[in-house]
C-alpha positions in Angstrom: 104.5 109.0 79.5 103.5 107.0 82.7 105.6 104.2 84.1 104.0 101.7 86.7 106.1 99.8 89.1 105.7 96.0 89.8 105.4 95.4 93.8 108.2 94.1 95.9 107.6 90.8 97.6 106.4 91.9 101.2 105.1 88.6 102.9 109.1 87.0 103.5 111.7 87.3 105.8 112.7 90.9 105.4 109.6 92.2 106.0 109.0 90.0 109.3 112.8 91.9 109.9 111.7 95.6 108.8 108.7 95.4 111.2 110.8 95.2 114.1 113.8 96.6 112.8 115.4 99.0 115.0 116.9 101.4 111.6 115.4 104.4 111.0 113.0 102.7 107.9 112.1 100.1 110.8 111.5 103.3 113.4 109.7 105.6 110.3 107.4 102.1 109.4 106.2 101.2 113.0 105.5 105.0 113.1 103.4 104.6 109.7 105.3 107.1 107.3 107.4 105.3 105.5 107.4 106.0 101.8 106.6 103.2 99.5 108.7 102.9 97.1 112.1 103.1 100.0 110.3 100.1 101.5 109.8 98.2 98.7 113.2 99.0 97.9 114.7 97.9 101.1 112.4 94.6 100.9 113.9 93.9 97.2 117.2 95.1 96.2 119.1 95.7 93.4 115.7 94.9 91.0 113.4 97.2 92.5 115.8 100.3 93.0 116.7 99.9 89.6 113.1 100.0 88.6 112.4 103.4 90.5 115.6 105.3 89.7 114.9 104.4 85.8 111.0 105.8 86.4 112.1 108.8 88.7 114.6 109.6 86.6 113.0 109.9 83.1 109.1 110.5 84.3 109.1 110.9 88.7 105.9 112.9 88.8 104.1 110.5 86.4 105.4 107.0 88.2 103.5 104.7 90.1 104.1 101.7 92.1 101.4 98.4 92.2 100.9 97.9 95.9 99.2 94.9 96.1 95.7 96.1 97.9 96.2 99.3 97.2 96.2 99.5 93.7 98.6 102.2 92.0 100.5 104.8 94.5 103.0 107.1 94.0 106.7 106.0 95.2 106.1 108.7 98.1 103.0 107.5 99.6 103.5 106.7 103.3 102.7 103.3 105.1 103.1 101.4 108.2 103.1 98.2 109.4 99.6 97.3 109.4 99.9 98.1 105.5 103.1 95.7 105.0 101.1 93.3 106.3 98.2 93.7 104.2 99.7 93.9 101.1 101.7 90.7 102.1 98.5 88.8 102.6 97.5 89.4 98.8 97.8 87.5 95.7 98.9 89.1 92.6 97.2 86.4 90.6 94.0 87.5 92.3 91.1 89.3 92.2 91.9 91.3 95.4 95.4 92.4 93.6 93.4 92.7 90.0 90.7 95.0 90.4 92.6 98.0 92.5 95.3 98.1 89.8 92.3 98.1 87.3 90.3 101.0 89.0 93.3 103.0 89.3 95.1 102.0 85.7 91.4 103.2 83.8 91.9 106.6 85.6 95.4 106.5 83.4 93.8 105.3 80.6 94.5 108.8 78.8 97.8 109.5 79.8 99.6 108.3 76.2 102.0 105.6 76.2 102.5 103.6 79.7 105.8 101.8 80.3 105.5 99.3 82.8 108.5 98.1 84.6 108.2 94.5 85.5 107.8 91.2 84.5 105.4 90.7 81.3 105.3 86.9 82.3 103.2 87.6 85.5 99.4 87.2 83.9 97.1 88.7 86.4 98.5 92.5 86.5 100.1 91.9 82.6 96.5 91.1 81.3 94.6 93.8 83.6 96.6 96.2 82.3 96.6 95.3 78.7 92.9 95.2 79.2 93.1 99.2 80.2 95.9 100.3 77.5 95.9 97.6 74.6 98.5 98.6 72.5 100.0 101.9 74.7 101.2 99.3 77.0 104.8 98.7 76.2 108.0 97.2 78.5 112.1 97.6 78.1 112.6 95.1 75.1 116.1 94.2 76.6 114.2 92.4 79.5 113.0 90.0 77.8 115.1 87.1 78.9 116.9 88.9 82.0 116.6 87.8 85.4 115.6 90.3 88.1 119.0 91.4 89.1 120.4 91.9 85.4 116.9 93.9 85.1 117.8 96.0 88.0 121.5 96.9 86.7 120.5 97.1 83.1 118.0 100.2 84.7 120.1 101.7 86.8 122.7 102.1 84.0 120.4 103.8 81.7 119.3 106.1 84.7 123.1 107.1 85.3 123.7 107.1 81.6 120.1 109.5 81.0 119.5 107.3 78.4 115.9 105.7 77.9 115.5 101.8 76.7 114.0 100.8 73.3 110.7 100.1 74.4 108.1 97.5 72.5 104.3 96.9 73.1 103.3 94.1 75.9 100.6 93.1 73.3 102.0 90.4 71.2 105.3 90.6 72.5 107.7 87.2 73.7 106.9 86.7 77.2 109.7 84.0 77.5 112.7 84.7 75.7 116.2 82.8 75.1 118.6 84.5 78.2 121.2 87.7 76.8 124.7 88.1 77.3 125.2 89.2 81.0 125.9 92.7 81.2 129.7 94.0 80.6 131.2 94.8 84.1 131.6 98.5 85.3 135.0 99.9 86.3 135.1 100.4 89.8 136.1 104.1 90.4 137.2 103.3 94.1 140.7 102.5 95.3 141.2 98.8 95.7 142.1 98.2 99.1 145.1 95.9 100.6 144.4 92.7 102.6 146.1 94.5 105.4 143.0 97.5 105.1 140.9 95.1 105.7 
């Protein structure tokens, strides 16, 4: 099974303050060895970390994130600055987005069932891929209706849990569905601190 990543947004204001940040992702991007996926997660949050510790955790060798450009890289694949910007300056409802992610999905195109880890309402990578893997191409059924933040938390649960989604085929499937119940909350297991700890 292969799970492919949907990009990060990279052309807003915390990649303008990555590039010149002085952390060491700042210090390892301006150096142009970065990995991907620690950028994009930095860049995005909650949504796209939960997206990459559900794919490392249930398929890591066999994961790969759209970069948009680029087409499909592994999570580890080292960029700099120059790249951000790049990627930042692409589309993904165009062609310059569509055909890497095609070149590099038809060298998948054997690979069995392909989970994809994104939004399904997003037409230009949703139809390129479905034009590569028809039916093979299925998503986490529980998105539908989520936001980007329950996504994120609904994956990183199953990841901690080891616990794979139900998933259904893209083809055919409800891109636009009525909201779910938001997620139960999670018992903190940390002390709760007095006002006078600070």
């Amino acid at each position: 099974m292969v799970f492919l990543v949907s990009p990060a947004r990279t052309n807003g204001l915390r990649a303008d303050q990555l590039a010149v940040s002085r952390s060491p992702m700042g210090e390892a991007l301006r150096a142009g060895r970065a990995p991907l996926g620690d950028v994009f997660t930095w860049l995005s949050a909650l949504y796209f970390r939960g997206k990459l510790t559900y794919a490392h955790a249930f398929a890591e060798r066999s994961t790969y994130i759209m970069a948009p450009g680029l087409g499909l890289v592994p999570a580890a694949h080292p960029i700099g600055v120059a790249e951000l910007r790049a990627m930042a300056a692409i589309d993904i409802e165009s062609d310059a987005f569509a055909e890497p992610l095609r070149r590099d999905a038809t060298r998948l195109r054997h690979r069995g069932h392909v989970v994809l880890l994104g939004s399904i309402a997003t037409g230009k990578y949703v139809d390129t891929l479905l034009d590569v893997f028809g039916a093979r191409l299925v998503f986490p059924a529980s998105f539908v209706g989520r936001g980007d933040m329950s996504r994120g938390g609904l994956l990183l649960r199953a990841a901690r849990a080891g616990t794979q989604l139900e998933y259904t085929p893209v083809q055919g499937a409800v891109r636009h569905g009525k909201r779910p119940p938001r997620l139960p909350r999670v018992a903190s297991t940390e002390p709760r601190r007095s006002a006078r700890q600070g």
